[in-house]
C-alpha positions in Angstrom: -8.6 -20.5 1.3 -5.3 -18.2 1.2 -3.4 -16.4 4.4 -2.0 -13.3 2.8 0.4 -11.2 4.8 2.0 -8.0 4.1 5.2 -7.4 6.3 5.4 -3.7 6.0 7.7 -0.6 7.4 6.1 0.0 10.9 3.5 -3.1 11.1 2.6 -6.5 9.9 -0.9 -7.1 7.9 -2.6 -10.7 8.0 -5.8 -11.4 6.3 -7.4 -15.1 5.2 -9.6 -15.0 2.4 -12.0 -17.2 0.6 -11.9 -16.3 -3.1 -12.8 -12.8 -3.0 -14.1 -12.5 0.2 -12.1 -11.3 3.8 -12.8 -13.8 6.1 -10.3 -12.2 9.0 -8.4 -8.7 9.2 -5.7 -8.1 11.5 -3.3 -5.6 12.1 -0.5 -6.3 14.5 3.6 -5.9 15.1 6.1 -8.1 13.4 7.1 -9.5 16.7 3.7 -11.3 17.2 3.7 -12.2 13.6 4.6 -16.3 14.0 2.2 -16.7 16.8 -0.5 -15.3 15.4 -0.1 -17.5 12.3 0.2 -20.3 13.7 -3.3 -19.9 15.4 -4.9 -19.1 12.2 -3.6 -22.2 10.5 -5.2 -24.2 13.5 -8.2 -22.1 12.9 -8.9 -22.0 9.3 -6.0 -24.7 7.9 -5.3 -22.8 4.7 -3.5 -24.4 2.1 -2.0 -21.8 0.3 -0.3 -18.4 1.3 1.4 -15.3 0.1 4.2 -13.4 1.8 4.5 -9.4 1.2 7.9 -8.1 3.2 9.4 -4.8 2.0 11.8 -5.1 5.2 14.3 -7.9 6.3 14.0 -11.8 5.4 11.4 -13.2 8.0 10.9 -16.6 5.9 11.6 -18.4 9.5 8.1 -17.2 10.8 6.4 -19.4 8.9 8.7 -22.5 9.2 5.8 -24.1 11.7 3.6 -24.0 8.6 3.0 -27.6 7.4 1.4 -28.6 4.2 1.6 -24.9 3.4 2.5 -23.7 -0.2 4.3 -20.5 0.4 4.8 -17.6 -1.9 7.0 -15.2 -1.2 6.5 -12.5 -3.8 9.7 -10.9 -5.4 10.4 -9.2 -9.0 10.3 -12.9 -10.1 7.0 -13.6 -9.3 4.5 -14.1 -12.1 2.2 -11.2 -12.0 -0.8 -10.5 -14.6 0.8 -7.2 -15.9 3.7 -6.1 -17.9 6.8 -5.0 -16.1 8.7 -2.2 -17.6 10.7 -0.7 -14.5 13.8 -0.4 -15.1 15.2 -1.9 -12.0 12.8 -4.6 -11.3 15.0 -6.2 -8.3 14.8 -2.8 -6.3 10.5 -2.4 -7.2 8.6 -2.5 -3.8 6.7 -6.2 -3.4 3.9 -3.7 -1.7 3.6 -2.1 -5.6 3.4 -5.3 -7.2 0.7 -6.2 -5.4 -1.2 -2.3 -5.5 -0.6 -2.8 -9.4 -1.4 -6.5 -9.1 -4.8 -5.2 -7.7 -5.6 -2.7 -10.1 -4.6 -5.0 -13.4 -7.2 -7.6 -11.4 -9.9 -5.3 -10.1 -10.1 -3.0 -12.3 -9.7 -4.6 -16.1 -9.1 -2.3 -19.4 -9.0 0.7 -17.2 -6.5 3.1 -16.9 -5.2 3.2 -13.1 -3.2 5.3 -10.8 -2.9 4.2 -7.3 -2.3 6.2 -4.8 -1.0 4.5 -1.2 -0.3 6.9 1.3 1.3 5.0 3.7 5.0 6.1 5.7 5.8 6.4 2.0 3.2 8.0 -0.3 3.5 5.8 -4.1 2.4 7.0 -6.8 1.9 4.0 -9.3 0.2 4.4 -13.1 -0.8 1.5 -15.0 -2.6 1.5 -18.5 -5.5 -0.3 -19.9 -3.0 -2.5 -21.8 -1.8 -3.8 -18.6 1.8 -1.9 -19.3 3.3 -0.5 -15.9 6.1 2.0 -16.2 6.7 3.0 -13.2 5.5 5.8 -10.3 6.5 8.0 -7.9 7.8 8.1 -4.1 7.4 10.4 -1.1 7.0 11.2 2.4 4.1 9.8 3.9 2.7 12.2 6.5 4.4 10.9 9.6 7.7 10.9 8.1 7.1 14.5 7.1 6.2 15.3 10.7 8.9 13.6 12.4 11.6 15.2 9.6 10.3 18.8 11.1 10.9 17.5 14.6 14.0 15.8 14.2 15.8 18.2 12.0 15.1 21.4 13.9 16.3 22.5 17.4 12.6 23.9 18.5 9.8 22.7 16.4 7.7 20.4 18.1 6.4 17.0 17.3 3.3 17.0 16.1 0.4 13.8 14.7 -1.7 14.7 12.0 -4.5 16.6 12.2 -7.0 18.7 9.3 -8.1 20.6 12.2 -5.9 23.7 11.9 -5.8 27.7 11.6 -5.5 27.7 7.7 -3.8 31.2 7.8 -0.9 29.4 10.1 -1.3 31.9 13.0 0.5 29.7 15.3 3.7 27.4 15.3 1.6 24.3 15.5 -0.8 25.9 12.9 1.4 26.3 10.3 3.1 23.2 10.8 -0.3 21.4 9.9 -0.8 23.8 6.9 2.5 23.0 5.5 2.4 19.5 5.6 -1.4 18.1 5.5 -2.0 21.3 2.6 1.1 20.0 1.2 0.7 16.6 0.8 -2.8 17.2 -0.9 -1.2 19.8 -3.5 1.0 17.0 -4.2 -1.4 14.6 -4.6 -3.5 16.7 -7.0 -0.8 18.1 -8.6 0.2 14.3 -9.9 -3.2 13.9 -10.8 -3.3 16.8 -12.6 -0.3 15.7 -14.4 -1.5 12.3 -15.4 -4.7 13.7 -16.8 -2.4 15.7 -19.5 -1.2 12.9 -21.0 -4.5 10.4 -20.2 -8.1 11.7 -21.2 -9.6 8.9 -18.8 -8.7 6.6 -15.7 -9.8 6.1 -12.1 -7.9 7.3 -9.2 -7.7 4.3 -6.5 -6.9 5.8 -3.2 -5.2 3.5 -0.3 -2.7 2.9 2.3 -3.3 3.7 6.7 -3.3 7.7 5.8 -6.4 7.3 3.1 -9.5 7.9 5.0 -7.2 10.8 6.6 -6.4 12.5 2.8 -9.7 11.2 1.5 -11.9 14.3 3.0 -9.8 16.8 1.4 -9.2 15.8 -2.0 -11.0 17.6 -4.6 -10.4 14.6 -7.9 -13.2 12.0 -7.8 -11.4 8.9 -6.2 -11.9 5.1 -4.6 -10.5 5.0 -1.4 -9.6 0.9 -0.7 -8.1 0.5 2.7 -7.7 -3.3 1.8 -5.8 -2.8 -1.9 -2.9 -4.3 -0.9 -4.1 -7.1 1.0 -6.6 -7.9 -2.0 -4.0 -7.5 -4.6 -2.0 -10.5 -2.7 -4.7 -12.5 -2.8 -5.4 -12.3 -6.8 -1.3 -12.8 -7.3 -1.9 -15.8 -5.2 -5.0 -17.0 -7.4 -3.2 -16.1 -10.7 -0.1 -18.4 -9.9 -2.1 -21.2 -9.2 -3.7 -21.0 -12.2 -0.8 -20.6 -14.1 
């Protein structure tokens, strides 16, 4: 039994799992991060756990945790693919583990996964197991909030596919531009990967995937758990090391 948790941009992830199965789910903010721990180590007394943090050291969260093997995943890590960014140090832990998942889930395939999350990733690995390296961008919230904060009268404004799609309106053409936007982006990369590869599966993830999911045209998997799942096979893969 594993505690996996991703420490990401705007909210903390926890999850226990028992071998492939999600035993408990949680969303929640950072700040209630070491409590809520601590009561699932009294609830399930895991043994083993994984630590995802793309933001600031947090190791003291889980100082309570006795008889606890911690991993806390960095460039270093042992993972069951082959590494060829160029600056491994500054590669998100959150696209270790997406790639972790997809070299785990999804063997002698060729994968791009997509997480559109406040950053959207673009991350390509190959059926050899080879990973060379992705893309970044806005996430749709960011996108929002750069029209807001950057311009004197332009209104803030959450997501929505529910718009005038000639942009009659302000608010109208704010949603065209960015949710229309995002999509051409996201089939335009697609698009581009297909040139060079004649097959691979599209895995779609991250809190804005169910949101993009009913508008994209390319066949895709849409895994809201990727991440988490992708921990818990790095976890599984060191242990058998």
């Amino acid at each position: 039994m594993n505690l996996v948790v991703d420490i990401g941009n705007t909210l903390a992830k926890v999850a226990i799992f028992e071998a492939d199965s999600i035993l408990f789910n949680k969303r929640l903010n950072s700040s209630d991060l070491k409590k809520e721990i601590t009561a699932l180590h009294a609830r399930f007394g895991f043994k083993n756990a994984i630590v995802s943090n793309v933001g600031e050291n947090q190791k003291n969260i889980f100082e309570a945790l006795k008889n606890v093997k911690i991993l806390f995943l960095n460039h270093k890590t042992p993972i069951p693919f082959q590494n060829n960014y160029a600056t491994p140090k500054t590669l998100g832990v959150d696209r270790i583990a997406l790639v972790a998942a997809a070299a785990l889930l999804y063997p002698n395939q060729n994968c791009l996964v997509i997480d559109a999350g406040t950053c959207i990733t673009y991350d390509f690995l190959t059926q050899n197991k080879i990973y060379n390296g992705g893309a970044i961008s806005n996430g749709l919230k960011m996108r929002y909030q750069a029209l807001h904060h950057y311009t004197a009268s332009l209104p803030l404004l959450e997501k929505s596919i529910e718009f005038n799609r000639n942009g009659a309106s302000t608010n109208d053409a704010m949603h065209l531009g960015i949710e229309q936007g995002v999509l051409y982006e996201i089939e335009g990369f697609i698009d581009d990967f297909r040139n060079h590869y004649a097959n691979f599966i599209i895995i779609l993830t991250g809190g804005d995937a169910k949101h993009l999911s009913k508008s994209i045209k390319s066949s895709i998997f849409v895994r809201p758990n990727f991440l988490m799942r992708g921990l818990s096979k790095i976890v599984a893969y060191n242990l058998n090391l």
